[in-house]
N, C-alpha and C positions, 0 to 999 in steps of 0.2 A: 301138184304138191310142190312146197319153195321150201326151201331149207337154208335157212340165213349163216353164211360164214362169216359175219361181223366179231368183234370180241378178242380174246387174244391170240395174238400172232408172237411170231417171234423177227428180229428187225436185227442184222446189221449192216455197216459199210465195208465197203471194196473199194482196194484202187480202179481208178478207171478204166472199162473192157478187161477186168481180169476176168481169165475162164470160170464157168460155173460149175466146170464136172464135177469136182469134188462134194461140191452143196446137192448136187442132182441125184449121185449115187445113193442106190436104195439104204447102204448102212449109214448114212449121215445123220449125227445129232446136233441140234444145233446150243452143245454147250458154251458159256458166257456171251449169249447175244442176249438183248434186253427185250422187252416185253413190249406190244405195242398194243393201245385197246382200241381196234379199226373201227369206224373211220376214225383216221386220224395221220396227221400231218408231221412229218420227220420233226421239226420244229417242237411242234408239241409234247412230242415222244421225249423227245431229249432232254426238252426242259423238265418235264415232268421227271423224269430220272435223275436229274441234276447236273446232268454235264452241261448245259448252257445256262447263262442266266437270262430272265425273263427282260423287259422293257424297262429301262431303268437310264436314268440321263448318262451317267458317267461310260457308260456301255460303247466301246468302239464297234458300228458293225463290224469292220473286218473278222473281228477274233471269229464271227461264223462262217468266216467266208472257207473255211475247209469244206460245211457241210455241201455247197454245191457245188464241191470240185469233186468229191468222192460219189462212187456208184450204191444204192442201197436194195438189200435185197429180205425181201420178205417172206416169210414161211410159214406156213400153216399146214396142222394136220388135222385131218376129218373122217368120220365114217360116213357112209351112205348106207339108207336099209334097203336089202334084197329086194321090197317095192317097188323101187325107182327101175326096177332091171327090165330091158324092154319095150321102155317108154323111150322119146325121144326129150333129151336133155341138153341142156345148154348152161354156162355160168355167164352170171347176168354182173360185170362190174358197172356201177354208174356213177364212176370217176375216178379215173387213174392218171397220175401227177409223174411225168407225163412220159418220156419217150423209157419204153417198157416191151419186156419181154414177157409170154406166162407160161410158165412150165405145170404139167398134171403129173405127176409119176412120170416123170424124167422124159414129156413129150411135149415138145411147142407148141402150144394152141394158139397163142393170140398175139402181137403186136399193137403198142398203144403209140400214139404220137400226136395223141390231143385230150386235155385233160377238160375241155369242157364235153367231151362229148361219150358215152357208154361205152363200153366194149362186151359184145359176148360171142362167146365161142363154143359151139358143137362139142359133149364130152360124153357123147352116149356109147362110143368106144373108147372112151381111156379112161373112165372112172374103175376102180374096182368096186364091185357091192359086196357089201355087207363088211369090206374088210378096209384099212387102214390105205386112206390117201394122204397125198406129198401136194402140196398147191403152194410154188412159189412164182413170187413176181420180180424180177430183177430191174429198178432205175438205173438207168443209165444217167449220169452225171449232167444236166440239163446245160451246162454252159460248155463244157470238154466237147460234148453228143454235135454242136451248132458251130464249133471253133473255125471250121474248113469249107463251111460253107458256102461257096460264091458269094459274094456282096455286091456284085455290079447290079444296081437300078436303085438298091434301097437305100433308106433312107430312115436316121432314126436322130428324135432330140436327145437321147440317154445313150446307153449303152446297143451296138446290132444283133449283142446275143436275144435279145427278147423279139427282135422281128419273126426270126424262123420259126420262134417257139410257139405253138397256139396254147400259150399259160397266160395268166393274169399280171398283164404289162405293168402293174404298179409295184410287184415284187421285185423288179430290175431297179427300184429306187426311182422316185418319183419327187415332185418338191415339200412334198407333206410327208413323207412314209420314205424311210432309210431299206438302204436292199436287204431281202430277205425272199432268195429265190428257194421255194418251195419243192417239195417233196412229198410221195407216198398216196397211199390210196384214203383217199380223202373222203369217199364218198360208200354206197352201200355195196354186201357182194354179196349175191346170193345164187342158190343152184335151182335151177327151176326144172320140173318133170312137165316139160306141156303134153298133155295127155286128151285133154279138148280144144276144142275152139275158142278163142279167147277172144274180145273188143280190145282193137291194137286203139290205135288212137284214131281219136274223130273230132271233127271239126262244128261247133255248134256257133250261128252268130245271129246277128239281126239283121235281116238284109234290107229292110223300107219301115216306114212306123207310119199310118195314116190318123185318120182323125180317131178312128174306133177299134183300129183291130193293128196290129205287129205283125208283121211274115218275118218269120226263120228259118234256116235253113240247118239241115243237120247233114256233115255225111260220116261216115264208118269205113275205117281200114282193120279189116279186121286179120287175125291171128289165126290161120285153119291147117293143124299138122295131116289132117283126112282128106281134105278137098272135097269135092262133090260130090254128092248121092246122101246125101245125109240131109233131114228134115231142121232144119233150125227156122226157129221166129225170134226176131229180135225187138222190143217194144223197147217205145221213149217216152218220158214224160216228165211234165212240166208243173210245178204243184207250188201254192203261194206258201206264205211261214206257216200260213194258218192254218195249214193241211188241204184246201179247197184246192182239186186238181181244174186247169185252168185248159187243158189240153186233154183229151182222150188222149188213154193210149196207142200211139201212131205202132201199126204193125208194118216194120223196116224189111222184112222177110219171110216168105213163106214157103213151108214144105222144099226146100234147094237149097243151092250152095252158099257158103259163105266164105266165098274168094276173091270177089270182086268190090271195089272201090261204091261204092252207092249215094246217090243222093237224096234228099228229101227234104219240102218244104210245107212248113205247115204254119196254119192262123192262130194266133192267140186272141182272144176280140179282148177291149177293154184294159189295154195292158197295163200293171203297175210302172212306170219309166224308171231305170236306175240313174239317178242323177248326184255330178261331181258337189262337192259341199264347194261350197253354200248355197247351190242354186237350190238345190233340193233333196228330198232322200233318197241314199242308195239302195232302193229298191233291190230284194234278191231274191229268185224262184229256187224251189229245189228241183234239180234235175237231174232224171235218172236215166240209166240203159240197162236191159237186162235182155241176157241172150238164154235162148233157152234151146236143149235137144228132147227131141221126142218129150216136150211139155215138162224137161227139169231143168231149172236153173243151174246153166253152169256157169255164166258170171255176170256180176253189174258193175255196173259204174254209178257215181255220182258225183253231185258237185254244187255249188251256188253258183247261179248265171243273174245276171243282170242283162235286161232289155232295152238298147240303146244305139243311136246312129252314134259315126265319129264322123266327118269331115274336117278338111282344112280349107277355109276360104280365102283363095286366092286372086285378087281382084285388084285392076288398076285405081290407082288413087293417087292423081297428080304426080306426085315427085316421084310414086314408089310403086309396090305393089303388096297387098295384105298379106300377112298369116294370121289368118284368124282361126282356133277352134272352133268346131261348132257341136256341142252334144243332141241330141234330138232335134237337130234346126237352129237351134239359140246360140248365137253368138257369147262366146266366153271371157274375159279376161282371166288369163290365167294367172296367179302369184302360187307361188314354188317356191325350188330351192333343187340344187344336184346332191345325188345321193353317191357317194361313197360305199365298198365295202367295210363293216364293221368292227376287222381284223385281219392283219395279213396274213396270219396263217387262220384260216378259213374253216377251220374245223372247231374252232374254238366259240366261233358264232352261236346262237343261241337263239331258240326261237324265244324268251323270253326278253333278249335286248331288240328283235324287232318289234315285240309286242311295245314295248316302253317309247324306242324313237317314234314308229307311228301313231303313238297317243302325244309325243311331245311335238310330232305334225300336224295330226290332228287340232289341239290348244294353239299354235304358232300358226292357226290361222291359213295352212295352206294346201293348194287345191291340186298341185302336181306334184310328183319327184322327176326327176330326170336321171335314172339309173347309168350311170358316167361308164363311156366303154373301155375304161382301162382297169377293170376288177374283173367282176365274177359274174355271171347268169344268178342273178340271185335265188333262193330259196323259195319253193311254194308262198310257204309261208307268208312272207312280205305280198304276193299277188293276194294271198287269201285276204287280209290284213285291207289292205288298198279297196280292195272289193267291197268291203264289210264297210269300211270307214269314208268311201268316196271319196278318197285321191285318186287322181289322174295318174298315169305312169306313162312316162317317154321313156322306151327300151334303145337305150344305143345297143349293137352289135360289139364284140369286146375287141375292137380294135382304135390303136390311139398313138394321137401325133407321132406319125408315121409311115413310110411308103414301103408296102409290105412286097412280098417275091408275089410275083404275076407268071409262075411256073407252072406249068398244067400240075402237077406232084401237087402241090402248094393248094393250088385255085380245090383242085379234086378234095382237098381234104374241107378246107373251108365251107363247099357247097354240104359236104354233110353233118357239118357243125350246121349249118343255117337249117336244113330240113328238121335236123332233130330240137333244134332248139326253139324253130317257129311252131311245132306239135306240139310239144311242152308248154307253152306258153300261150299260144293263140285264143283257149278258151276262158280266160281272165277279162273279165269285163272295166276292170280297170286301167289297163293295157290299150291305151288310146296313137300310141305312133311306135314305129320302129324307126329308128336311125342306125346307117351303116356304118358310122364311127365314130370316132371322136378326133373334129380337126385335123383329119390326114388328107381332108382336101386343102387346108392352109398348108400341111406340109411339105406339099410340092411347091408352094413360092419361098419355103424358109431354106429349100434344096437349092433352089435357082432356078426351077422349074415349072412357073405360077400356071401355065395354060395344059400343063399335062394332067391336072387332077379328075377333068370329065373320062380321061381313057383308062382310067383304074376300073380294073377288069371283076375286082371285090366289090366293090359299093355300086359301081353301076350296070352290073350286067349278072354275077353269083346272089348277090343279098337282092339285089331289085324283084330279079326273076322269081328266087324261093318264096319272097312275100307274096310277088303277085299270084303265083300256081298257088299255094298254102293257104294263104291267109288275104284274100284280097278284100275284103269290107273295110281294111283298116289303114290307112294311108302308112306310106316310107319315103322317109329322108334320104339321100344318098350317104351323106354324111352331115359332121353340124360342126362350125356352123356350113350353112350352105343357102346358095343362092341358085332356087330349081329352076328359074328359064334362062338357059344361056343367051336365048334371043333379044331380052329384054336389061334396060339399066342395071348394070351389077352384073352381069351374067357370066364376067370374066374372074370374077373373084368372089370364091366362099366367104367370105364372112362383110359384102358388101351390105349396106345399111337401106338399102333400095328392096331388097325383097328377102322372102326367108329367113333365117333365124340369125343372130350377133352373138358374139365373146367380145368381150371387151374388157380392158388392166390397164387403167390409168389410174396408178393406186398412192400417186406420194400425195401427202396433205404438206407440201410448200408449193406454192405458188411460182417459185424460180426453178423448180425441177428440171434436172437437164434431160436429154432425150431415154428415150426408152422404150425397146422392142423399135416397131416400124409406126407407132400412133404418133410420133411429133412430143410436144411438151406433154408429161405425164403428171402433171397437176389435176385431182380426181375432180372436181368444177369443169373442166373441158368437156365431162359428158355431154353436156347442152349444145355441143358443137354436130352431136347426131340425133337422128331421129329413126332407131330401128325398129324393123317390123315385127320383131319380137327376142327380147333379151333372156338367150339362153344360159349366160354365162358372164360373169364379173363380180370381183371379188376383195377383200381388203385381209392385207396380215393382222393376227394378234395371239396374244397368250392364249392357254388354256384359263379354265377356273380358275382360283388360287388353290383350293382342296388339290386339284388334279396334280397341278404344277409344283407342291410340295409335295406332294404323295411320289409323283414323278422323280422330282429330282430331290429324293430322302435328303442326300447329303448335304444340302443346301451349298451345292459348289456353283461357285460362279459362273454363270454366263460365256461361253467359252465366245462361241460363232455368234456376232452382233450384225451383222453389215446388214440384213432385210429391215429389221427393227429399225434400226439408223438412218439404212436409206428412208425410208418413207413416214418417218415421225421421229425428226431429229431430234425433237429432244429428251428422248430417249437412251440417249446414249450417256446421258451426263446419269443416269439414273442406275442402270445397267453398270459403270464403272462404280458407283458407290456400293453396289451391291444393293441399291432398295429397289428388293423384285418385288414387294405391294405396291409401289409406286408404278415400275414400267408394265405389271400386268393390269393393273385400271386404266391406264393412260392408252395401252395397245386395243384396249376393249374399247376404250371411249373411241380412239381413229373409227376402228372396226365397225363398232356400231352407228355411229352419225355418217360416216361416208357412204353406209348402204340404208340407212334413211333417207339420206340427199336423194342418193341413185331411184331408190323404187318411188320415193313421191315423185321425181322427175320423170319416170316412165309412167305414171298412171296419168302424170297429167297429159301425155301424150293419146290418151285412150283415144281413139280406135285405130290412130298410126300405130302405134304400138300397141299388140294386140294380148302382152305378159312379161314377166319375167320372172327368172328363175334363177337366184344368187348361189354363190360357189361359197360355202357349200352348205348343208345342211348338218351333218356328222361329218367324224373321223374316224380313222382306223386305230384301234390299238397297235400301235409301232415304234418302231425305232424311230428317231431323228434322220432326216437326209445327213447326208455330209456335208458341210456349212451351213448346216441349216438349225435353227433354233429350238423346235420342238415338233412332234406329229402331229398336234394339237395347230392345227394353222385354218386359217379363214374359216372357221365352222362358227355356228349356231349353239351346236352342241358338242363339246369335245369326248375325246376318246374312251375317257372312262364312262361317258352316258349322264356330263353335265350340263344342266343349260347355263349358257353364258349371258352377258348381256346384251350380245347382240341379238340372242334370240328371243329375248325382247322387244330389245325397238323392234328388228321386223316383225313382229306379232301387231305391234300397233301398229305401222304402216301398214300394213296388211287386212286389217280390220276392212268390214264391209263399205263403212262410209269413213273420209278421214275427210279434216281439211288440214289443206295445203298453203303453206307460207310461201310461193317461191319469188327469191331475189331476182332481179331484174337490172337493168345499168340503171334505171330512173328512181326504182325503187323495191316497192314490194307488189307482188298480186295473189291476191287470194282465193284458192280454190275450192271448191266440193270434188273430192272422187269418189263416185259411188257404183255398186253392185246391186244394190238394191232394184227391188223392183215395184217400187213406188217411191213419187216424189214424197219431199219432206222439209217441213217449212220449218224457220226457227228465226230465232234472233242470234245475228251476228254481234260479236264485241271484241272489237281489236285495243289493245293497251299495249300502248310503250313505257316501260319499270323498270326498274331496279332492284337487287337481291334483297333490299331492304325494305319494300315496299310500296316505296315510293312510285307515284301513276306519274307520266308526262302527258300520255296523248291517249284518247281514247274516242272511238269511234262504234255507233250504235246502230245498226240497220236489220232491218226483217230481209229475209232471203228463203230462195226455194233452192234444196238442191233437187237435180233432176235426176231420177231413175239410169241406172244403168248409165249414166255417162258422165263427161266433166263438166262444171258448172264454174265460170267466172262470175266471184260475188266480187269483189272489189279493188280498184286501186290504189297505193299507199306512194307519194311522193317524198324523195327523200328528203327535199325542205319541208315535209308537217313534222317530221321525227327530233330532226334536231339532236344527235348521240352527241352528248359529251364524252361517255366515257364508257369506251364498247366493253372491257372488262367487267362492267358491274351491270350493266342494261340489256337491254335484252327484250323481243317483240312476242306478244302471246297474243294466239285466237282464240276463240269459246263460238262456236254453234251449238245454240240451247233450243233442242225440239219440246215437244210434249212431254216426252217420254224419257229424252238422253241427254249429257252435255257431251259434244267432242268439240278436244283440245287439241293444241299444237303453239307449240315454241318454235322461234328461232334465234339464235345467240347474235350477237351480232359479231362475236372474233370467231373467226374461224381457228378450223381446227389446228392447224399449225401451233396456233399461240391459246390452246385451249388449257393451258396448264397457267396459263397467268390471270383466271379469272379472279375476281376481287372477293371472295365467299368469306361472308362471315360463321359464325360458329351458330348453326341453325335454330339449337335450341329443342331438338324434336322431340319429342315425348309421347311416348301411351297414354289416350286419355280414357278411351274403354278397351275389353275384352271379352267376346263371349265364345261360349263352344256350345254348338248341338252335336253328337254324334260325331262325327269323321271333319266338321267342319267346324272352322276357328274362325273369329270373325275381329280384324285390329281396328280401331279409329286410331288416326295417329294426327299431331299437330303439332305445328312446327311458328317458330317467332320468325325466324329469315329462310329464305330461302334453303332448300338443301337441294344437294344437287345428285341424282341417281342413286337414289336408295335401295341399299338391297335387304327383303327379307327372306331369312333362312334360318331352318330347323338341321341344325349340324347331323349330318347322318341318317337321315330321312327324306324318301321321297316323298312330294309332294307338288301338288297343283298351284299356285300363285294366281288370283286375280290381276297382280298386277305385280311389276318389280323392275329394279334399276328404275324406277321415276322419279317426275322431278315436283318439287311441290314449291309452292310462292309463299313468298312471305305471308305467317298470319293464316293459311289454307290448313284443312282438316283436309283426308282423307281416308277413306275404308279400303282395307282390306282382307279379303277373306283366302285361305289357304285351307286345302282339301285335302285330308291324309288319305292314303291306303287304307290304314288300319290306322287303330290305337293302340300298337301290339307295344307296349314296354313305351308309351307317350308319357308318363311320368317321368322318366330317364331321359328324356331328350332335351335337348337346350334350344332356344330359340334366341337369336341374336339378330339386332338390324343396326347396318353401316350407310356408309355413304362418304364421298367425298368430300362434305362439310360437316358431318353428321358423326357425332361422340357414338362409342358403338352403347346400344344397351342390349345387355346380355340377360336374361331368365331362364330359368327353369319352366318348362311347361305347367308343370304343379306348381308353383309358387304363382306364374303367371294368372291361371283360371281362379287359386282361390283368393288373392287379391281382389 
């Protein structure tokens, strides 16, 4: 029997270590303390009640910084029925924020001092039954609690109160997200009666896939308050969508005990494979456990499993050595993005905003996340999500850019953060790597310490070892980036471009950029100067949306903190002084998004030395601003409030299965095929050098095959056949026209720098049909000159885009279709398309269809 204590609580502060007897004594009421609705996050609480204000630009963090200096203490009162008496019981917390006390009717049960990890504690002598329990949790003041605490070895890029803490290092203030260190029981609480044997946790995987049949292996740690002498059977099974069991029921137990660890492997013949998109479908079995006594069910389990190897291939190759995925054998290119939490106070998450960003992963084209270790263990949910949608998941460990206490205290508590977290997680088929941090092996050279990072006693000996005993079919990183053979090129430095995974931020669009970080000239074109074995991380500043950024900053007040803006797309700054923020938020999208098209067509054409990448970032958190920092809304894809931007555009089209490639060269240009496909595909090539006006200078016509699965050099371009007069107005376009498809690709010829002095005429665009079936709208649009990155949007409405922020040539028609949700109140909504040279035209939906 579980009896949920979720719901309302009652919630105040204390100075810090003030005594609690007075709260403890059986007559205490807790008159004027405010209401909390658990889970939920001091943060939340507050605002909700009104003593904070919510995320809003004019907002100094400071003014919160009371709430984590003060101690917070929680109180709940509850009955238990006389049932429960006699059984053995325990209160089950599964997340407490963080170093914590718990008191039952004025008795210490439990100690918390890590908030990713549960707490439960024995209460089968101090509950009363049937009558009126006391259940409070006392926070201790998370930065006061850490203030004394020895600092000799560590090492932090922010603040050292978040090293000691095992809390989510991005709340100490990060460069996207202002501080906002968290608080309270965040997570579920419930009183459990274990009265039987219960399936603790177990471990299901794939351990080999042959031509016709899958071996898996299953084991059981199960839950037995009896111990031996008691008859249990415990059955597994294995069943398609379609109800056809694919597996007999495997009998795990019979007639004995159920206290022992157990293993078992068994044949699937014929198996359906779960595969990442796009290679193929995520395949998902339903999969059960049921434990039964003396032939009655006392519990199951279930779950959706996917049938699949992971490796990482690691193999010499000339200069380097590979990382290459590989799912069932096949070699991957992987394109991504890192994921972010969704919110810094974390209880405000939603399984409906994960549903939303992995459908907006899913459309943008990409095949990993790389969950970033300086947040949270994220939510089922997002694994279920991944699983269903065939994303790939790289799990960093939640630790980041930093050298953490290597104290037995310390190390002991982390080991059991790693055991419960690898359980948690391990039976997630989308779940293809563990990494143990995030760049804390770089942060021993930013210490002064480059060769100390292999003797971190966390990443390479606590997280290695829990993966390997736990979870060993699925490979771990020590940390990322990282370079795994110290023996070999690179071996002396994580983030060397010879083997293993890269970070890389060479982010200004001048070309005279002075130095920055330890990369040399920080001109984003230097990328070409490496060739990594897989790019996990690199990234470009910009705005939010303009919706977000107005809605953000209500007061339309100025641009306080400019220096990132400024630095890295100077001219910007002349824009930001006049106050025209439509100007520097298209201009900071336009850096954003062309510098990570450069980036990823330049990685793909490196295919099979480069084996993926994964751009910073993909989402943002709803948060505050850093301190000199611009907005929370920084290098995303999709910003805070759950907008797509326009960079997550282009990368959707760089990311597409087959692209071609313009890439610059000193002599000129070269043209490439990158493809995923898995069949070649012929077409005709047509390369044209134009002008926004229409005008042709050069054009070139040839038949080409691209080849499957790899990169494909179709041609050379000499920069005597081009002959630019005038880079402002001209500009080089490809066309690969198959059977079936055309793919394009531009390249400007002024860089980004001076992308603001293009010579754009006033395009001329125009609706020239409209239709709608059902849920779907269909635009043909056409334009006399050029436009340049059109956006269409339905004001206040989500929606799918075929396509947006494109660019169309002079005299060019194109279609576009947009997929509502619904049509719920589509009369009422307005639809408008912009652009850069492009007059906005504004309709009404109704007025649009019946024109």
């Amino acid at each position: 029997m579980d009896l949920s204590l979720n719901g309302k609580w009652k919630v105040n502060h204390l100075a810090y270590n003030q005594p609690l007897s007075a709260i403890l004594d059986d007559t205490f009421v807790p008159e004027g303390w405010i209401e909390a609705d658990i889970p939920e996050e001091i943060h939340g609480t507050l605002r909700k009640a009104g003593y904070i204000r919510g995320h809003i630009y004019s907002k100094d963090t400071d003014e919160e910084k009371w709430i984590e200096q003060a101690d917070w203490v929680y109180y709940k009162e509850f009955y238990v029925p006389e049932t429960m008496k006699g059984k053995e019981v325990t209160i089950d917390f599964q997340g407490l924020d963080t170093f914590c006390e718990i008191y039952l009717n004025g008795m210490k049960i439990g100690i918390g001092n890590n908030m990713h990890l549960p707490l439960q504690a024995d209460v089968t002598g101090t509950l009363n039954y049937g009558k009126r329990n006391v259940l409070v949790v006392r926070f201790y003041s998370p930065v006061r609690y850490v203030e004394n605490m020895d600092q000799k070895g560590i090492f932090s890029i922010t603040t050292s109160d978040r090293i000691f803490a095992r809390k989510a290092q991005m709340n100490y203030s990060w460069d996207f997200c202002g501080r906002c260190v968290t608080t309270g029981i965040w997570k579920d609480v419930t009183l459990r009666s274990l009265e039987e044997a219960r399936i603790g946790s177990y471990y299901l995987c794939t351990k080999s896939i042959g031509e016709d049949s899958a071996l898996l292996c299953l084991a059981v740690e199960p839950e037995d308050p009896e111990g031996c002498g008691t008859a249990y059977t415990l059955t597994a099974c294995l069943t398609k969508a379609c109800g056809e069991k694919v597996s007999n029921d495997k009998v795990f137990y019979k007639e004995g005990s159920f206290e022992e660890f157990k293993l078992l492997d068994f044949t699937v013949a014929k198996p359906a494979l779960w595969w990442p998109r796009p290679y193929g479908s995520p395949e998902l079995y339903d999969f059960s456990l049921t434990l039964k006594k003396d032939g009655r069910v006392i519990d199951e389990k279930h779950q959706k499993f996917g049938i699949r190897t992971i490796e990482i291939i690691q193999e010499n190759q000339g200069e380097g050595r590979s990382f290459i995925f590989a799912v069932n054998g096949r070699r991957l290119f992987v394109r991504g993005a890192n994921w972010v939490p969704l919110n810094v106070i974390y209880t405000d998450i939603t399984d409906e905003a994960y549903e939303d960003l992995i459908d907006y992963a899913v459309h943008g084209n990409l095949s990993m996340l790389r969950i970033w270790g300086g947040g949270i263990y994220e939510s089922p949910r997002l694994f279920e999500l991944c699983d269903e949608k065939g994303i790939m998941l790289w799990n960093d460990f939640m630790f980041a850019c930093g050298i953490y206490p290597q104290k037995e205290e310390f190390i002991e508590n982390v080991a059991r953060e790693a055991e419960y977290v690898i359980r948690k997680y391990r039976n997630y088929t989308a779940l293809v790597l563990w990494a143990g941090d995030n760049e804390n092996g770089q942060a021993y050279g930013w210490a002064g310490r480059p060769y100390e990072f292999r003797e971190d006693r966390i990443s390479n000996v606590v997280l290695k070892e829990a993966c390997r005993r736990l979870d060993p079919y699925r490979p771990y990183l020590p940390t990322s980036p990282c370079s795994p053979d110290e023996f070999y090129k690179g071996g002396d430095n994580p983030e060397s471009p010879y083997q293993g995974d890269m970070h890389l931020y060479i982010m200004s669009a001048n070309p005279g950029a002075n130095e920055y970080r330890d990369y040399g000239k920080n001109y984003y074109k230097r990328v070409r100067s490496f060739k990594p074995r897989f790019m996990s991380e690199f990234g470009f500043i910009c705005f939010p949306e303009k919706d977000t950024f107005y809605q953000y900053n209500f007061l339309r007040e100025p641009i306080r903190d400019k220096d990132e803006l400024v630095t890295f797309l100077p001219f910007t700054k002349e824009y930001l002084e006049k106050a025209e923020h439509d100007k520097a938020i298209y201009y900071s999208q336009v850096f954003n998004s062309m510098a990570l098209k450069y980036w990823i067509e330049y990685f793909r054409s490196l295919k099979w030395t480069c084996a993926g990448s994964l751009y910073w970032k993909f989402n943002d958190p709803a948060a505050d601003p850093p301190k000199g920092g611009i907005f929370p809304s920084h290098m995303s894809a999709v910003d805070m409030f759950r907008r797509t931007k326009m960079t997550y555009y282009y990368t959707r089209r760089a990311y597409e299965d087959l692209i071609i490639v313009c890439s610059e060269t000193e002599e000129g240009y070269e043209v490439y095929s990158c493809s995923e496909l898995m069949e070649d595909v012929s077409g005709r090539l047509v390369i044209t050098h134009r002008d926004f006006k229409g005008n042709i200078y050069y054009t070139k016509e040839l038949l080409c095959n691209a080849k499957k699965d790899s990169v494909t050099f179709l041609y050379r371009i000499a920069s005597r056949e081009l002959a630019v007069g005038d880079k402002y107005n001209e500009y080089l376009k490809v066309e690969f026209q198959t059977e079936d498809e055309l793919f394009e690709n531009r390249c400007l010829f002024a860089d980004i720098c001076e992308i603001n002095r293009l010579k754009l005429e006033p395009s001329g665009l125009k609706i020239i049909q409209a239709k709608r079936k059902d849920t779907v709208m269909t635009l043909r649009l056409k334009t006399g000159f050029y436009a340049r990155n059109v956006r269409v949007n339905i004001l206040d409405k989500r929606a799918d885009y075929s396509d947006n922020y494109f660019e169309m040539d002079a005299g060019m028609e194109k279609e576009v279709t947009i997929s509502l949700r619904d049509t719920l109140e589509i009369e009422n909504r307005v639809l408008y398309i912009e652009g850069e040279n492009v007059e906005r035209i504004t309709l009404p939906l109704a007025e649009l269809f019946l024109s």
